[in-house]
MARDOMI-105468 format. One record per residue (C-alpha): residue number from 1; chain; x, y, z. Coordinates in steps of 0.2 Angstrom, whole numbers, padded with zeros to 4 digits. Layout:
BEGIN
resi, chain, xx, yy, zz
NUM, A, X, Y, Z
...
# end
This chain:
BEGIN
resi, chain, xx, yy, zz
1, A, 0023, 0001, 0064
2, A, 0008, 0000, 0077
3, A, 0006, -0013, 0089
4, A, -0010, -0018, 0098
5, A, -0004, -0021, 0117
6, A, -0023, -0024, 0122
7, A, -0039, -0028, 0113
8, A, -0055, -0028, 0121
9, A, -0071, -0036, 0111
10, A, -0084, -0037, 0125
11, A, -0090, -0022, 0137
12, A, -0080, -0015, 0152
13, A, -0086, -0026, 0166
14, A, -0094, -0020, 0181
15, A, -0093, -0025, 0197
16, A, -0113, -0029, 0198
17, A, -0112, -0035, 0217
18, A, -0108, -0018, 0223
19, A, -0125, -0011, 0216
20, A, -0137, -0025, 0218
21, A, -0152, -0031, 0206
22, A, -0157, -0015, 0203
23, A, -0141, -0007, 0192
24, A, -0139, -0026, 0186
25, A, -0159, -0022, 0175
26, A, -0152, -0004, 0172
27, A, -0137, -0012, 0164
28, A, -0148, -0026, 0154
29, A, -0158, -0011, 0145
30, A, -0141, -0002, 0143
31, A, -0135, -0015, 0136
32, A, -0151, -0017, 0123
33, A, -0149, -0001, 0120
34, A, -0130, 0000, 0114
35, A, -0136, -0015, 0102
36, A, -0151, -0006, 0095
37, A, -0141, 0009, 0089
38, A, -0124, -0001, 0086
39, A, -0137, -0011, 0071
40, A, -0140, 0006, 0063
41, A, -0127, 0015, 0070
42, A, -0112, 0005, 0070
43, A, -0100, 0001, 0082
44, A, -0089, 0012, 0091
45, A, -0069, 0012, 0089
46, A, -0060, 0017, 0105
47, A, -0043, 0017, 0110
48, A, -0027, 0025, 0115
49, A, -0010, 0029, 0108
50, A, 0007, 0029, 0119
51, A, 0025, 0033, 0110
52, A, 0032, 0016, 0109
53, A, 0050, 0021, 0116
54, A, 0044, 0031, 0131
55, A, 0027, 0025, 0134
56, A, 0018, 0042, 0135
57, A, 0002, 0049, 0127
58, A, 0005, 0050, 0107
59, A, -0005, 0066, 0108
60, A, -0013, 0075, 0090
61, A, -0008, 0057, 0083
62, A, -0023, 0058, 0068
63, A, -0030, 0038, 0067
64, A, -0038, 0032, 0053
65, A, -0046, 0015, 0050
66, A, -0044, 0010, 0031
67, A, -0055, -0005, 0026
68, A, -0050, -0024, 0018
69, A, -0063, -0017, 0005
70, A, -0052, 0000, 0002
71, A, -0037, -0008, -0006
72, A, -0044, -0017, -0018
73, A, -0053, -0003, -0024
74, A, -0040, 0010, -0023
75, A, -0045, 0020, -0038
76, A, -0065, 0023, -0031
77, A, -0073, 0033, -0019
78, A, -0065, 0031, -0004
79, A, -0071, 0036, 0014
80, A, -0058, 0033, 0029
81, A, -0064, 0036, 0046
82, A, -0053, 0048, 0055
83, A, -0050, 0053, 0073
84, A, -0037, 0067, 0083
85, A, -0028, 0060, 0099
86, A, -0032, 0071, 0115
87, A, -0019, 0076, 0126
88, A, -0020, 0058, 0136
89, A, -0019, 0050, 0117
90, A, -0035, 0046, 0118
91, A, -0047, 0042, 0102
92, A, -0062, 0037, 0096
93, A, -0070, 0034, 0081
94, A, -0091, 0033, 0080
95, A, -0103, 0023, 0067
96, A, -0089, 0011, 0060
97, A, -0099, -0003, 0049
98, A, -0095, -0021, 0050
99, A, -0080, -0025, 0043
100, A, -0060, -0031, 0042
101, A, -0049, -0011, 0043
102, A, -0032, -0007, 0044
103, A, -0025, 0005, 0058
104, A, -0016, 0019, 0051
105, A, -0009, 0034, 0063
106, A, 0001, 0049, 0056
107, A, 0006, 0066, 0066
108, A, -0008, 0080, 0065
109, A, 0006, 0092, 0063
110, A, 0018, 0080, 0052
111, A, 0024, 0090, 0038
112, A, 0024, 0079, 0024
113, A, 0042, 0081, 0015
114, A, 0046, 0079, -0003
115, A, 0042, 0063, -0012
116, A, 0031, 0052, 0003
117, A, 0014, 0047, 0000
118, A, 0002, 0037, 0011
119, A, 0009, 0020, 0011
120, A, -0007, 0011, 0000
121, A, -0006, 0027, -0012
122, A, -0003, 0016, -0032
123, A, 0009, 0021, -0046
124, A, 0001, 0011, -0060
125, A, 0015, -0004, -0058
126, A, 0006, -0018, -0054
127, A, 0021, -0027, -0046
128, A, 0026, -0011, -0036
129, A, 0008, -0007, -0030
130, A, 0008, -0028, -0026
131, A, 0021, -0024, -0016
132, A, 0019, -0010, -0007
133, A, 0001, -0017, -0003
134, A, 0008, -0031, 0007
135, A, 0021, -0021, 0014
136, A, 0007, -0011, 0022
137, A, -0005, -0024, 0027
138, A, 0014, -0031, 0037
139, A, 0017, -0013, 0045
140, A, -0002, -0010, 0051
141, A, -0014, -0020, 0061
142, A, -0029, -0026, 0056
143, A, -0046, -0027, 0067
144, A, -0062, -0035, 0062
145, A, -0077, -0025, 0067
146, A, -0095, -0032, 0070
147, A, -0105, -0018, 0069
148, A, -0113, -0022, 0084
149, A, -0101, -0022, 0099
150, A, -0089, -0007, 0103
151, A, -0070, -0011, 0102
152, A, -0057, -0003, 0110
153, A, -0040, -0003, 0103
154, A, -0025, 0001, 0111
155, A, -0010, 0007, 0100
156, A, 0011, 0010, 0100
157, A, 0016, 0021, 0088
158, A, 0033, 0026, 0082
159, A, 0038, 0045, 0093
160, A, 0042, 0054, 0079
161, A, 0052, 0066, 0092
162, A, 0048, 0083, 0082
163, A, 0052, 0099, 0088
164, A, 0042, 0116, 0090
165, A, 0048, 0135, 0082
166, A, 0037, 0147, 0093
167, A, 0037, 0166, 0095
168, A, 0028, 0184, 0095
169, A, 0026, 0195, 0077
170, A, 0028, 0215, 0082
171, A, 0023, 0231, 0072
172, A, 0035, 0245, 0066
173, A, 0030, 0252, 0083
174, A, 0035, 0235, 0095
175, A, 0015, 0231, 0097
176, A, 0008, 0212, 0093
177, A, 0004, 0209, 0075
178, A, -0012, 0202, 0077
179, A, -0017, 0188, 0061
180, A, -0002, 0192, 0054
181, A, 0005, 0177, 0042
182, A, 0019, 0169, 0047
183, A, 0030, 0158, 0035
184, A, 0042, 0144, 0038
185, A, 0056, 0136, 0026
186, A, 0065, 0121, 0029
187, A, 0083, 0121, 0023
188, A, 0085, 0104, 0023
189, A, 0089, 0091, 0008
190, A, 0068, 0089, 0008
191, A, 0065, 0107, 0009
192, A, 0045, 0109, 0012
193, A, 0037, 0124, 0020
194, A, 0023, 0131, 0031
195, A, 0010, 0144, 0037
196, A, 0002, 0149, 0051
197, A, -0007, 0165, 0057
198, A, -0004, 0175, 0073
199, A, -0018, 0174, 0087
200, A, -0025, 0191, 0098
201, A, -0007, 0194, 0104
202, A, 0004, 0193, 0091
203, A, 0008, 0175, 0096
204, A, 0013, 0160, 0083
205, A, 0019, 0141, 0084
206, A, 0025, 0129, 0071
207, A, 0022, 0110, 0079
208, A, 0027, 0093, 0070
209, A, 0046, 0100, 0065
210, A, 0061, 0086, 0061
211, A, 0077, 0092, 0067
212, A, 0083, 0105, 0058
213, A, 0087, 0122, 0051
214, A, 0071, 0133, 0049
215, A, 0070, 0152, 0040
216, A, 0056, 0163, 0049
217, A, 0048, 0177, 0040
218, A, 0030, 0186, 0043
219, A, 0018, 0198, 0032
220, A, 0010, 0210, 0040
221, A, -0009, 0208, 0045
222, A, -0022, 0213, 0031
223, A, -0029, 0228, 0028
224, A, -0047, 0231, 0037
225, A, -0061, 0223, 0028
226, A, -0079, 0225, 0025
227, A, -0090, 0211, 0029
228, A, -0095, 0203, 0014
229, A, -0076, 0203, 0007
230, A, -0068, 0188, 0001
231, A, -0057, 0174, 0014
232, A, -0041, 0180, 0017
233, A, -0032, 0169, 0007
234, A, -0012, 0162, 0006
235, A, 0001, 0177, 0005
236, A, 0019, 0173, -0001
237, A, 0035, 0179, 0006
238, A, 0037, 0195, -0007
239, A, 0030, 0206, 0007
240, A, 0036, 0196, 0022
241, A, 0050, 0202, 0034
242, A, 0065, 0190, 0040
243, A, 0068, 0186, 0058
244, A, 0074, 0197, 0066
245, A, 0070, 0209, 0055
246, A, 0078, 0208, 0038
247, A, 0069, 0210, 0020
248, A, 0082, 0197, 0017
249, A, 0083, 0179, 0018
250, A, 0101, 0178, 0015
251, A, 0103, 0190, 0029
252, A, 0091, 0181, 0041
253, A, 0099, 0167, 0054
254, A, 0092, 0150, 0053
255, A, 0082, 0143, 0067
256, A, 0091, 0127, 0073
257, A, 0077, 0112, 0078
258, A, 0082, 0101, 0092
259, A, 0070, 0086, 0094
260, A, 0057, 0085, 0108
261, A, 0060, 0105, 0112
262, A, 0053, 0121, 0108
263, A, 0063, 0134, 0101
264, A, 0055, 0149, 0107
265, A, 0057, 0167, 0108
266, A, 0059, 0169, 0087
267, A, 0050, 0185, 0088
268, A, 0048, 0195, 0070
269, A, 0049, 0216, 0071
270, A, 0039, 0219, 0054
271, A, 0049, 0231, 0043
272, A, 0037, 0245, 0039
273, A, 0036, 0247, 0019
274, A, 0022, 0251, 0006
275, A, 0012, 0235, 0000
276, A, -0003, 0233, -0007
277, A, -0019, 0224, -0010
278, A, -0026, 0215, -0026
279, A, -0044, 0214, -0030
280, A, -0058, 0210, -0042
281, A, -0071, 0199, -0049
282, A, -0072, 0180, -0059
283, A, -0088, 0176, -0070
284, A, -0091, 0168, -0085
285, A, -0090, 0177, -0102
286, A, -0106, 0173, -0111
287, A, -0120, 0175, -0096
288, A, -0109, 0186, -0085
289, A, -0112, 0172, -0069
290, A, -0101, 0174, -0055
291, A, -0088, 0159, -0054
292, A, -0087, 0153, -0037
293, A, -0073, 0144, -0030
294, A, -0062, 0148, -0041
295, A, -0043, 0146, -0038
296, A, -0032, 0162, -0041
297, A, -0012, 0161, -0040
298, A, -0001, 0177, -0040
299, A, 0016, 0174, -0044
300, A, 0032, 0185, -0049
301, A, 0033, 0187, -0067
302, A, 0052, 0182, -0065
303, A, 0048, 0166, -0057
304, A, 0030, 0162, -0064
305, A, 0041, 0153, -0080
306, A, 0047, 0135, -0071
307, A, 0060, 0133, -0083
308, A, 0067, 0150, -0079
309, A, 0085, 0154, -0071
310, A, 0077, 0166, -0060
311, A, 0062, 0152, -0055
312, A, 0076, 0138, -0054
313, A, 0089, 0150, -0042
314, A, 0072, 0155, -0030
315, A, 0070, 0138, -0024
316, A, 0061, 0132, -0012
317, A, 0057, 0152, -0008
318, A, 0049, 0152, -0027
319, A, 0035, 0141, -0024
320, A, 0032, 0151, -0005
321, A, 0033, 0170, -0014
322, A, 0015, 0163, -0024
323, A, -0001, 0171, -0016
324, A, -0016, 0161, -0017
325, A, -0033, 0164, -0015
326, A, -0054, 0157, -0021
327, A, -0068, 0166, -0026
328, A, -0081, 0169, -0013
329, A, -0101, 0164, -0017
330, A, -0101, 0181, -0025
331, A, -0086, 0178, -0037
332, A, -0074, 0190, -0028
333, A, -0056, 0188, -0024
334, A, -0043, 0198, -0016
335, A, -0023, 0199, -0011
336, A, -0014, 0207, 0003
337, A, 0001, 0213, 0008
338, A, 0008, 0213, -0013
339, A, 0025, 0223, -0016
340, A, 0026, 0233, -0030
341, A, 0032, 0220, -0045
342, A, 0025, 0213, -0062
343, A, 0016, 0198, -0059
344, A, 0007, 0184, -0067
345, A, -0010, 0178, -0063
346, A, -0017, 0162, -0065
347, A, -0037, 0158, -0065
348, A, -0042, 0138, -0064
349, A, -0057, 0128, -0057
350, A, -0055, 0119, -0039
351, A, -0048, 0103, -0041
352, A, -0060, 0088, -0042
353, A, -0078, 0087, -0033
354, A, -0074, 0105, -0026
355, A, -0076, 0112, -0039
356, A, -0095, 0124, -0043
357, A, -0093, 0125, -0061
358, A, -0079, 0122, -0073
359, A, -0070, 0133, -0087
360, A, -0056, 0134, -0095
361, A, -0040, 0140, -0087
362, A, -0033, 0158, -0090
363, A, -0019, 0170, -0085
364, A, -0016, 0187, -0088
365, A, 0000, 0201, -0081
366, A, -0004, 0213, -0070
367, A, 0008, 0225, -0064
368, A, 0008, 0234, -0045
369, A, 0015, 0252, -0044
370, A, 0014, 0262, -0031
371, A, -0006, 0257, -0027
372, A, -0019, 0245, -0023
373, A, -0026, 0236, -0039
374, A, -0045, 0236, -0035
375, A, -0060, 0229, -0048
376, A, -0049, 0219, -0058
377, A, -0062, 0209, -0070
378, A, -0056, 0191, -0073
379, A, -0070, 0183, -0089
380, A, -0067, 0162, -0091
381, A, -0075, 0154, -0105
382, A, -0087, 0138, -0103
383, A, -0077, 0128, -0118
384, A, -0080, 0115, -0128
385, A, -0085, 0097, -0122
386, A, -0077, 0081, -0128
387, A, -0085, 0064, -0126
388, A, -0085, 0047, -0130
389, A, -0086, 0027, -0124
390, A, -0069, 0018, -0117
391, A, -0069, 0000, -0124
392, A, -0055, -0016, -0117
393, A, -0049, -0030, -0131
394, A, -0051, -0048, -0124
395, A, -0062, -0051, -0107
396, A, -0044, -0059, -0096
397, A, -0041, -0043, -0088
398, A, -0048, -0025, -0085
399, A, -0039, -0011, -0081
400, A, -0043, -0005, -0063
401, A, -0046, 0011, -0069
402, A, -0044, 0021, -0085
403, A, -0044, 0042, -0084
404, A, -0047, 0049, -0102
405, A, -0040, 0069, -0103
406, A, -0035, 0083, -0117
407, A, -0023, 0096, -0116
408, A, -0015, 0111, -0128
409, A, 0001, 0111, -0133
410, A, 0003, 0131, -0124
411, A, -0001, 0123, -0107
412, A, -0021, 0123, -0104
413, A, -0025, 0106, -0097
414, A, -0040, 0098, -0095
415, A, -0041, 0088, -0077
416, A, -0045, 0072, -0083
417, A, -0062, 0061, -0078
418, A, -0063, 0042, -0075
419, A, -0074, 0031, -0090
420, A, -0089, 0027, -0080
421, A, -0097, 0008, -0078
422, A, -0103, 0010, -0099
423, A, -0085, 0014, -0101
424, A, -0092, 0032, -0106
425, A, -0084, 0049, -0102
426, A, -0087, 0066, -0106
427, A, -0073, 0081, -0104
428, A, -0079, 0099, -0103
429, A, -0071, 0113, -0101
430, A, -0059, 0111, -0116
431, A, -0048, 0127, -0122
432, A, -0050, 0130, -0140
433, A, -0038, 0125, -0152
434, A, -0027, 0111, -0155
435, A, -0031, 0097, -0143
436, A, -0023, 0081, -0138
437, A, -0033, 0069, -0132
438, A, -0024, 0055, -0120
439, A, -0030, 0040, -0110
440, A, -0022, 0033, -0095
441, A, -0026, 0015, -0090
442, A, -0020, 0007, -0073
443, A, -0009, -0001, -0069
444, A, 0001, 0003, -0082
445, A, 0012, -0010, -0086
446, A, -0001, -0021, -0090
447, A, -0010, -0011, -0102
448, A, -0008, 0003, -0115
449, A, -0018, 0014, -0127
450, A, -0021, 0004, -0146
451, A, -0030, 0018, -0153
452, A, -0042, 0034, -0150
453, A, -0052, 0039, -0164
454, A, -0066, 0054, -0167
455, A, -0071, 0058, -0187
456, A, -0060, 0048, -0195
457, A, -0046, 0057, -0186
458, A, -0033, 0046, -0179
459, A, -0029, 0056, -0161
460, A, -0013, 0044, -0159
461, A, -0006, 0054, -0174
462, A, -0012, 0071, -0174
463, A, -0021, 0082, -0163
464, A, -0039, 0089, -0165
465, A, -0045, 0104, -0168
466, A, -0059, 0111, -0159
467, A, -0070, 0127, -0158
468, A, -0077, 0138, -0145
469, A, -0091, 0130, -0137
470, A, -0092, 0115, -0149
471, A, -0095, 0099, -0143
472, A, -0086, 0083, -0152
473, A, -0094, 0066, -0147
474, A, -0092, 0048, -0152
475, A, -0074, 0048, -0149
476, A, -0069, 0029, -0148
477, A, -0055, 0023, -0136
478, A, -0046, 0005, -0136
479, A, -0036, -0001, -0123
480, A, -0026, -0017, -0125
481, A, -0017, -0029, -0112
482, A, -0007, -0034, -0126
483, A, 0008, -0026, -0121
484, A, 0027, -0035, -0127
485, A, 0038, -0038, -0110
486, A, 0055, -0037, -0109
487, A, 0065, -0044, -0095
488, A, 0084, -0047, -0092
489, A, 0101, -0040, -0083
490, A, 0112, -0027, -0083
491, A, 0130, -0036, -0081
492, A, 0149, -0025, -0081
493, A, 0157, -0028, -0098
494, A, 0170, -0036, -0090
495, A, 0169, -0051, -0077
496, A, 0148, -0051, -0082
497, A, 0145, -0047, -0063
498, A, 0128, -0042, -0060
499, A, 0125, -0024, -0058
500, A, 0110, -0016, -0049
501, A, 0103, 0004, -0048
502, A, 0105, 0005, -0068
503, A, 0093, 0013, -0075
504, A, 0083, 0005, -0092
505, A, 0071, 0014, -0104
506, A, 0065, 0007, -0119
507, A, 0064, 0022, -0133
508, A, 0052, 0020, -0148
509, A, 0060, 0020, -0164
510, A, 0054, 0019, -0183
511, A, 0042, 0031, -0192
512, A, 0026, 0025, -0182
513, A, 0028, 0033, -0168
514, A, 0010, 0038, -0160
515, A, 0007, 0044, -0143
516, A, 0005, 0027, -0135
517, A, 0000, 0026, -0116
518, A, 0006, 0014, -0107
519, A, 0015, 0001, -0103
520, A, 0030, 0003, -0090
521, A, 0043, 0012, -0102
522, A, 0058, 0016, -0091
523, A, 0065, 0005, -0074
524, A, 0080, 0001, -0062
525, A, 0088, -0014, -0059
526, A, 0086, -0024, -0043
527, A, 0104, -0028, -0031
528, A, 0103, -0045, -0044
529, A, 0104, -0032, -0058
530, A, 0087, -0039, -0064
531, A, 0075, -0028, -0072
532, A, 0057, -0029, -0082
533, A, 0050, -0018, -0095
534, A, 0032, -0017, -0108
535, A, 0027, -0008, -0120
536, A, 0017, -0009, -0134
537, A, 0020, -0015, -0151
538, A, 0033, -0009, -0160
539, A, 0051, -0007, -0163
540, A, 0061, -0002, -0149
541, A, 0079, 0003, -0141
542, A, 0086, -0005, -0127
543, A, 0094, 0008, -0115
544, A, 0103, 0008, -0100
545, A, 0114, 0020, -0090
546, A, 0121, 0023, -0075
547, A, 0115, 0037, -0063
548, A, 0124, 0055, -0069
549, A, 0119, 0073, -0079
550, A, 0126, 0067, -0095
551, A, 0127, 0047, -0093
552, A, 0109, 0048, -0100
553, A, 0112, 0058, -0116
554, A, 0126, 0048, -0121
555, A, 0117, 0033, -0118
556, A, 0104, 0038, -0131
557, A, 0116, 0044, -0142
558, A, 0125, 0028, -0144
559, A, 0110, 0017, -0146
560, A, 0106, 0032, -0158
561, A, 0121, 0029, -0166
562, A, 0122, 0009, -0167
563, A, 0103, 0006, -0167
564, A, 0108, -0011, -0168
565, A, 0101, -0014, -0150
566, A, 0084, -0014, -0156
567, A, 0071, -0025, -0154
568, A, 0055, -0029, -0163
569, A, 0039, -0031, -0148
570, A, 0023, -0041, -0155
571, A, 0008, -0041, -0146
572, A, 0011, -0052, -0131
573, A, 0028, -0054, -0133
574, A, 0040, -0061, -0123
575, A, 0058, -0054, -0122
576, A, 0075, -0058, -0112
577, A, 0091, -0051, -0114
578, A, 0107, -0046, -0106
579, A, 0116, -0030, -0107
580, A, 0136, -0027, -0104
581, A, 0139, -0009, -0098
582, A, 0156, -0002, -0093
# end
């Protein structure tokens, strides 16, 4: 949580006597100044940041003022004013528009574990986004801002009290490794990992590190590059050597993290061996363009499959053995420092605005044996193109935002666009084949999917076919607030004592069963055993079950079996039972 301990709205005062009437007419035209540029400028947000237990400069704390107007409109365009403390915990944020913000401070060097989120960030539950909304708006201080005037803003934030892995990467031949990549895995129950690249002497540091044990490993520095070559990109840990120096992991020592303190001295001696590098070219297939941007992922075969024994036994070291890399403005791409190995390559578009040009998603094996891969040819296709118009039964509520998309059944997704204000959307980039088209309304216990139709098809039912470079419009999507709600407890069978962290699910039954979205399917109960449910209409299971591989499986298979739990939703129905588990 921060804390304001002082808040100054006017100027600093200065001591005017000391200087006469001469600095007090420099100050008056300062002053005129200041206002002239703060009307088309905005004002200035100044401050510092001290550790709230100690008292000292929260140093590479990054501040960032989140408007009034931001979350209520989590779903748009969003711009959040950002600034890095110095090493006095100093900050200051330039051009801030009049307006009510939220002070928000994080870590620079925080690694973000496993499962957190920035604290507004919504799920589509309108009562767990409610919640965590006012929770923040509890945690963080708000400051109005007048456009006008310069405020300064002084901050107590939580010391986070993380510790530092530092240390030199060596050659075969004992000589710094200059920008070699070094690697870092936490072994924790959050396990999360890192990068960082070795500066002119061989020299590297991991900041922002929770207590811990840590495994180190470093690839050796590319190969030498002509100018013009592709951005060095991501390399994995296939190539890397272990601290000390082990090609290991299982042989290497973890580093142990003690809080407020620098581990140092975790020097790497790079195990000579023979690696090599990956290189070629992305461009479209019919008019040969080059595809820049473009974002290219090397995995092991053996691991490439997420579902595989081999990619579930690699762990957290799975995810860090992936290479990446983007297409330069010419199209070209490149790996280093690749062991011999089958592999599998992945080709997609950059995520979101990023992106230069979309097309449809590919992948290929390529295998490494003994030499470099050079001039390897990577030809995306353009597509098909799928539009349409979004359209909301009744005019009480609107969802906040609706995201239309299509995906294959083999894996080849399209990202998904919002429905603009006409409620239009267009998807391109579509692989060819058998296409299910979905859409996503938020929050989504409130709403769900009645219908999408194109042709005569009905997409709820089946998918649609589509053909290279086709383009099918007039799709028509309905979203309905209509949803059924079912409420109720989760009591023991005996003694009908409340029980709470059961999870409920409510599982569609019957012969219609159409891809519906929405609706909030699946909860757990509170510490009253409460819990609330929606769906759409339909016929519906009740089931609940207590945390445990197999409790859910026999759950299901005893409603399965009874099916006398079910129940019937209508439109804006209104449900409330109780059920008696062991």
């Amino acid at each position: 949580m921060l804390k304001i301990i002082r808040n100054l709205v006017s100027p600093v005062l200065l001591c005017l006597a000391l200087f006469g009437g001469a600095l007090a007419q420099d100050t008056q035209v300062a002053k005129k100044t200041e206002a002239v540029q703060a009307q088309t400028e905005g004002s200035m947000v100044t401050g510092r940041a001290i550790y709230e237990d100690t008292g000292q400069p929260a140093t590479r704390e990054r501040v960032q003022l989140i408007s009034s107007e931001t979350l209520s409109n989590l779903h748009g365009r969003i711009r959040i004013p950002t600034a890095i403390t110095n090493e006095n915990g100093e900050f200051s944020l330039r051009r801030i528009a009049a307006g009510e913000y939220y002070i928000f401070a994080r870590p620079v060097d925080e690694h973000i574990r496993s499962g957190e989120t920035l604290p507004i960030w919504q799920f589509g539950e309108s009562a767990t986004d409610a919640a965590r909304l006012e929770q923040f708006k509890k945690d963080y201080i708000k400051i109005a801002v007048d456009g006008q005037h310069n405020l300064d803003v002084n901050l107590r934030v939580p010391n986070p009290h993380y510790g530092v892995i530092s240390g030199r990467i060596l050659d075969a031949e004992g000589k710094p490794a200059v920008r070699a990549a070094v690697h870092l895995i936490s072994s924790g129950e959050k396990s999360f990992g890192a990068s960082v690249v070795t500066d002119e002497q061989g020299q590297y540091k991991f900041r922002g590190l929770p207590a811990g044990e840590y495994i180190i490993s470093a690839s050796p520095p590319p190969k030498k590059r002509d100018e013009g070559d592709s951005p060095r990109g991501l390399e994995g840990l296939a190539g890397a050597t272990f601290f000390p120096s082990t090609l290991d992991s299982r042989s290497s020592p973890p580093v142990i993290v003690l809080p407020d303190r620098d581990t140092g001295n975790i020097d790497v001696t790079l195990i000579s061996r023979n690696l090599h590098s990956l290189s070629g070219m992305v461009r479209m297939r019919n008019d040969k363009r080059a595809v820049t941007n473009a974002t290219l992922r090397l995995t092991r075969k053996e691991i490439a499959d997420p579902s595989s024994e081999a990619s579930s036994a690699a762990g957290i070291e799975g995810p860090m053995s992936t290479y990446f890399n983007t297409t330069d403005k010419t199209g070209n791409w490149s790996f280093a420092n690749v062991p011999d190995g089958s592999y599998h390559l992945f080709v997609q578009p950059m995520a979101g605005e990023l992106a230069k040009e979309r097309f449809v998603q590919t992948e290929q094996n390529i295998i490494v044996d003994g030499a470099d891969v050079e001039g390897l040819l990577v030809e995306v296709s353009q597509g098909s193109r799928i539009s349409g118009v979004v359209s909301v039964e009744g005019n009480n509520a609107s969802p906040q935002v609706i995201r239309v998309g299509a995906s294959q059944y083999k894996g080849n997704t399209n990202s998904g666009v919002s429905i603009d204000e006409a409620g239009k959307f267009e998807l391109t980039a579509i692989p060819p084949g058998e296409i299910t088209v979905s859409a996503f309304p938020l929050p989504q216990d409130k709403f769900y999917v009645k219908s999408i139709e194109a042709n005569g098809l009905d997409l709820l039912r089946t998918t649609l076919t589509i053909a290279e470079g086709e383009e099918i419009k007039d799709v028509q999507i309905v979203i309905s607030p209509s949803v059924g709600v079912v409420t109720g407890r989760v009591l023991s069978l005996a003694g009908d004592k409340p029980i709470a962290g059961i999870n409920v699910m409510l599982h569609r039954i019957g012969d219609d069963k159409p891809r519906l979205f929405g609706g909030k399917l699946m909860g757990v109960t509170d510490d009253r055993g409460n819990f609330i449910l929606s769906a759409a209409p339909g016929v519906y299971l009740v089931i609940a079950w207590r945390a445990g591989s197999s409790a859910f499986g026999d759950a299901m298979n005893k409603a399965l079996r009874e099916q006398r739990s079910s129940l019937t939703l209508l439109p804006n129905d209104r449900k409330q039972l109780d059920i008696r588990i062991p």
